[in-house]
C-alpha positions as CSV (number, residue, x, y, z in Angstrom):
1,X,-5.5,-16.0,-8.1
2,X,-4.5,-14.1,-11.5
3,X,-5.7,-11.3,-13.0
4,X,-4.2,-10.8,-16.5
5,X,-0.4,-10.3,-16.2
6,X,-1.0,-10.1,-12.1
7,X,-0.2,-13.0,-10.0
8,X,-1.2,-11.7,-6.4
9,X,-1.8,-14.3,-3.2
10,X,-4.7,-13.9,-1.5
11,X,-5.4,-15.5,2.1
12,X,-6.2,-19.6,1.6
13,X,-5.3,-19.5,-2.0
14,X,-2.0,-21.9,-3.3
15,X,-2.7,-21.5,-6.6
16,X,-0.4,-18.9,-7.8
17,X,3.5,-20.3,-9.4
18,X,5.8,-20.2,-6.9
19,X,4.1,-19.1,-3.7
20,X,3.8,-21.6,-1.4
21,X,1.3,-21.0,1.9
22,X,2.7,-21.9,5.4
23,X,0.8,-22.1,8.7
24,X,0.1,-18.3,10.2
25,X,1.8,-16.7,6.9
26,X,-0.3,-13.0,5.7
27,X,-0.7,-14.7,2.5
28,X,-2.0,-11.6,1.0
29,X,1.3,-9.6,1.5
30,X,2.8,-10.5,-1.9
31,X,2.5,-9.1,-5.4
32,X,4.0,-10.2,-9.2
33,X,3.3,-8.8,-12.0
34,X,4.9,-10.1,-15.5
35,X,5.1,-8.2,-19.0
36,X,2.6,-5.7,-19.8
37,X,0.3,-6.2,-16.9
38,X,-3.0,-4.5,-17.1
39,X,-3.3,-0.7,-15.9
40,X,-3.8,-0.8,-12.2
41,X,-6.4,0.6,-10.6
42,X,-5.4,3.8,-9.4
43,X,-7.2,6.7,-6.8
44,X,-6.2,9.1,-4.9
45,X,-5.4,8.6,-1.2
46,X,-8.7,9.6,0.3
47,X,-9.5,6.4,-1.4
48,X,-11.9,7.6,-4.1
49,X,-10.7,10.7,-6.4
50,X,-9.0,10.8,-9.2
51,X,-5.0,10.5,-8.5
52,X,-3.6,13.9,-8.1
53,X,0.2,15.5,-9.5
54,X,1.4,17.9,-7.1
55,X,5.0,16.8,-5.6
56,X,3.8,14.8,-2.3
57,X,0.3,13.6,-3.0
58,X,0.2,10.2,-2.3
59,X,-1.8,8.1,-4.4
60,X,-2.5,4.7,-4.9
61,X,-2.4,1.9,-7.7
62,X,-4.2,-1.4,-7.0
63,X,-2.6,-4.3,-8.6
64,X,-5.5,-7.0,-8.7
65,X,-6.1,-6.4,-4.6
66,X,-2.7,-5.3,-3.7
67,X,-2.0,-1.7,-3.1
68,X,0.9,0.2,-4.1
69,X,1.1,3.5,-2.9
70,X,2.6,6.2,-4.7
71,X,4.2,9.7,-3.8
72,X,4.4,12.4,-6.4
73,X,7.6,14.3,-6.4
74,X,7.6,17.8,-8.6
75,X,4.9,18.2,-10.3
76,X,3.3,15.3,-12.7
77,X,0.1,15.7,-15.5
78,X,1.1,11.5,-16.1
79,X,-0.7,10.5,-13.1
80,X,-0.8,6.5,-12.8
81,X,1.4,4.1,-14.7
82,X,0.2,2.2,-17.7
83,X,1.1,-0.2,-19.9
84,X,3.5,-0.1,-22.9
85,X,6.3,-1.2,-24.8
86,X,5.4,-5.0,-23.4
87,X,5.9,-3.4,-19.9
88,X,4.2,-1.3,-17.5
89,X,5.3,2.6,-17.7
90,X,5.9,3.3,-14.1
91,X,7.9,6.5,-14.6
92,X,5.2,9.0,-15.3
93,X,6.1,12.2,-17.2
94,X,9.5,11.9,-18.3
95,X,11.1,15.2,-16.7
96,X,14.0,16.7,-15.4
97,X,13.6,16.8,-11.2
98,X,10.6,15.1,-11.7
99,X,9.6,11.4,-9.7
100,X,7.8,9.4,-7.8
101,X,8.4,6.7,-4.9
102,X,6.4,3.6,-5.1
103,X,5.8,2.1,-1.5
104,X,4.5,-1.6,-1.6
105,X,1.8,-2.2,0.2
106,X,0.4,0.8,2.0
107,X,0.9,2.4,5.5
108,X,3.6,3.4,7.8
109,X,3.3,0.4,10.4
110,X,3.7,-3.0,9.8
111,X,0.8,-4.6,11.4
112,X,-1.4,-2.7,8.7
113,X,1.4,-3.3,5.7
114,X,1.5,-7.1,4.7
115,X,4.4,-6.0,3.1
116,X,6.3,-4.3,5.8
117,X,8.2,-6.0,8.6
118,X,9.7,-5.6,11.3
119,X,13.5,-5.8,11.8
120,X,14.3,-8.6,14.4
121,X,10.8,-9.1,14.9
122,X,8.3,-12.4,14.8
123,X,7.8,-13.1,11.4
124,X,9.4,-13.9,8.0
125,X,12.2,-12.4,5.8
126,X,10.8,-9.8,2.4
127,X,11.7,-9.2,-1.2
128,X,11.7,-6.7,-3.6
129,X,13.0,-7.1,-7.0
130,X,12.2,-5.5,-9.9
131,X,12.9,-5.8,-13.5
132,X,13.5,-2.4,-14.8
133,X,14.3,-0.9,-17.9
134,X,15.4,2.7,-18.4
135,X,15.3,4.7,-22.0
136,X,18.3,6.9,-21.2
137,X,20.4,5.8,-18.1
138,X,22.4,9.7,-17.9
139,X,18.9,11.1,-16.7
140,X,18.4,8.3,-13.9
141,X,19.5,10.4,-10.5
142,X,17.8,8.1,-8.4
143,X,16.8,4.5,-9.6
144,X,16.4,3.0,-6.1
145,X,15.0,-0.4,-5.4
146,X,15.1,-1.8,-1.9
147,X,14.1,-1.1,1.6
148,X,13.9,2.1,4.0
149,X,12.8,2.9,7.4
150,X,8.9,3.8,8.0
151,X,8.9,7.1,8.1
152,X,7.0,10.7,6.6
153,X,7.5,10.9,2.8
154,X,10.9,12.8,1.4
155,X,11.1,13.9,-1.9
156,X,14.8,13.0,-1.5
157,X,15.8,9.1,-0.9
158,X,18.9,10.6,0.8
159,X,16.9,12.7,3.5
160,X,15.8,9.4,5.0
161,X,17.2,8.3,8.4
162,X,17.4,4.3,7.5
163,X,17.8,2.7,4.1
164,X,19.3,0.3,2.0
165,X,19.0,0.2,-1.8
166,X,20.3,-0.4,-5.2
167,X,20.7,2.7,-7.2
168,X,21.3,3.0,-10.4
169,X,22.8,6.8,-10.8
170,X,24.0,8.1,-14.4
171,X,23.9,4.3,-15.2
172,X,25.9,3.1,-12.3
173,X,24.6,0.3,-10.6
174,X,25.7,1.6,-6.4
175,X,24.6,0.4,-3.6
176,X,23.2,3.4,-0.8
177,X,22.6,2.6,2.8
178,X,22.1,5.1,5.8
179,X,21.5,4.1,9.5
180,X,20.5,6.4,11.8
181,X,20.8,9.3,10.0
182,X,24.7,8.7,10.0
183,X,25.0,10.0,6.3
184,X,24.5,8.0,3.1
185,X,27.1,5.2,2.2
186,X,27.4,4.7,-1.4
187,X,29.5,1.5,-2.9
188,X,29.8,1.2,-6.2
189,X,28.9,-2.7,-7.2
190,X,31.2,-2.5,-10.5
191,X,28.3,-2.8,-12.7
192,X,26.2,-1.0,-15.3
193,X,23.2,0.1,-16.7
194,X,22.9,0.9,-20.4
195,X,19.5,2.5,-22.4
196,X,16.7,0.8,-23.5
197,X,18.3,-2.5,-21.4
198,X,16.4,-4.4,-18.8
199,X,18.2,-5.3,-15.7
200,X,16.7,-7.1,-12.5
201,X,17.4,-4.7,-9.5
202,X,16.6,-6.9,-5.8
203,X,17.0,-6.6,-2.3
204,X,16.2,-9.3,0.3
205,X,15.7,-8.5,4.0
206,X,16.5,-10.8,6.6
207,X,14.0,-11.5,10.1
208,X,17.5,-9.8,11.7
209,X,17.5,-6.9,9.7
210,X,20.4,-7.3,7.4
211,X,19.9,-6.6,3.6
212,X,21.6,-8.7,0.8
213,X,21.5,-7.4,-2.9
214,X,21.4,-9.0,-6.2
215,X,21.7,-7.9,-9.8
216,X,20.3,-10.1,-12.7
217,X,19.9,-13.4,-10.1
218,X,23.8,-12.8,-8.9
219,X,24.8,-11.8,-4.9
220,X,26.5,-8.2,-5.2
221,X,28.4,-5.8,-2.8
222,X,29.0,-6.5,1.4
223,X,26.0,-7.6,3.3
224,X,27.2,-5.9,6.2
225,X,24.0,-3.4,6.7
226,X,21.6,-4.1,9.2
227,X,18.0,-2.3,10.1
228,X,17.7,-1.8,14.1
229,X,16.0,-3.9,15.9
230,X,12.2,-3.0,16.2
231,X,12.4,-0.6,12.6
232,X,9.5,-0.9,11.0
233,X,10.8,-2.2,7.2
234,X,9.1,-0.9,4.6
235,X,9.9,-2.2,0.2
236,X,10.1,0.6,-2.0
237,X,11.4,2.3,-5.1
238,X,12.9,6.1,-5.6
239,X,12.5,7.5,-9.0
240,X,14.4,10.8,-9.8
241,X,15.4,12.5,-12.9
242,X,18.5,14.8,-13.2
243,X,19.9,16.6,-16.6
244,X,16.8,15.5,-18.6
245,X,13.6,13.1,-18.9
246,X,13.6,9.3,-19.0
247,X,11.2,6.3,-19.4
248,X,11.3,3.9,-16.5
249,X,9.6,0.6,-16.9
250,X,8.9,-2.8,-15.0
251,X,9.2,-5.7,-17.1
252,X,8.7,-7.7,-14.0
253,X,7.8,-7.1,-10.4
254,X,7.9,-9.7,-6.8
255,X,7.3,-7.8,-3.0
256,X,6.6,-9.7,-0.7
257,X,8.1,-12.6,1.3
258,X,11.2,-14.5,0.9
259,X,8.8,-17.5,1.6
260,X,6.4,-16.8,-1.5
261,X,9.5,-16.2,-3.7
262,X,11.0,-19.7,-2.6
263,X,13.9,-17.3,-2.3
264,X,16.7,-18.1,1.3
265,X,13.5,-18.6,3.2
266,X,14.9,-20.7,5.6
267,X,17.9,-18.0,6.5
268,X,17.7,-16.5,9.3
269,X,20.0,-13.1,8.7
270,X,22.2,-11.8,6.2
């Protein structure tokens, strides 16, 4: 079904460009939006109340039945993304050491998260990729698009025990892993962001665990991280902003499986 600039597979529906349904797949475990999609509907996370700004309040956007939740981190008065500038403002107030962390779908464990997996568990391969545009690249400290490890909220992406992302930092596209809390891993890909200049930022996880990334369509960096067996996967993206304020946009948003996205379905690991 579509709702505006929404796409979003609901169970027993094939309608929707490039999904394709397959036999015991949680069709309603995928999300893309395109352009300025329409405001989401957003509430706080008892479910009713108006969203709420103080750093850690979790919130919660719904994207034409699929939920996004939402972690403040500082303090916001912008407190759910609209649209503008033919894309959807996903930033909030554009502040130094202020951010949020979107988490797609919603809840810790995957057997409630249609979005979430688990790492060498039954089931299929995710995707998160997202189209994002940044109005001054210096102030981007975190710009993290990828997968972590299901666990509490940090306001820092670092502070995480398991994860594996693109980050663009001061403009620098790097890629940032951690496993087991060994200390964060950083690899810089060689390429660049630049203000006011849409890049596609996208991480694909493997039934096995292992993460591949890809900038603008193109395989970058090793592929040589892999989740433990039996994490429970969850797609995200770490906003944080250092020095000064910035916008931070989607021009384009897919979560969900590799299956939907007609993306390496049929590969096994990375």
């Amino acid at each position: 079904m579509s709702r505006g600039g929404v796409s979003f597979v609901s169970q027993g529906d094939s309608s929707v460009v490039g999904a394709v349904l397959h036999d015991n797949q949680v069709a309603n475990g995928y999300l893309r939006t395109v352009g300025p999609a329409p405001a989401p509907v957003c509430h706080s996370g008892d479910g009713f109340s108006a969203p709420t700004g103080t750093g850690g309040d979790e919130n919660v956007a719904v994207f034409g039945g699929a939920e996004v939740a939402y972690h403040m981190i500082g303090t916001q008065t912008i407190l759910a993304p609209v649209p503008g500038n033919g894309r959807l403002v996903m930033g909030l107030d554009e502040t130094l050491a202020d951010g949020v962390e979107y988490l797609f779908g919603r809840g810790l464990v995957a057997a409630d998260n249609p979005m979430a997996t688990v790492a060498g568990g039954p089931g299929q391969g995710k995707l998160v990729s997202l189209a994002v545009n940044l109005g001054t690249v210096a102030n981007s400290g975190e710009c993290a698009v990828g997968f972590r490890k299901a666990e509490a909220f940090n306001a820092l992406i670092d502070s995480y025990t398991d994860f594996a992302v693109l980050n663009v930092q001061a403009g620098v596209i790097n890629i940032e892993t951690n496993l087991n809390a060994g200390g964060t891993v950083t690899v810089d890909t060689g390429l660049t962001m630049v203000d006011g200049v849409t890049r596609t930022l996208e991480a694909r996880l493997y039934i096995n665990g292992g993460v591949r990334f890809f900038v603008d369509g193109v395989l970058v960096g090793p592929s040589n991280f892999v989740f433990d067996a039996g994490d429970e996967i969850l797609p995200i993206q770490h906003w944080l902003q250092v020095t000064g304020g910035s916008s931070m946009e989607w021009e384009r948003a897919e979560v969900g499986s590799l299956w939907h996205a007609r993306k390496d379905p049929f590969i096994q690991r990375a």
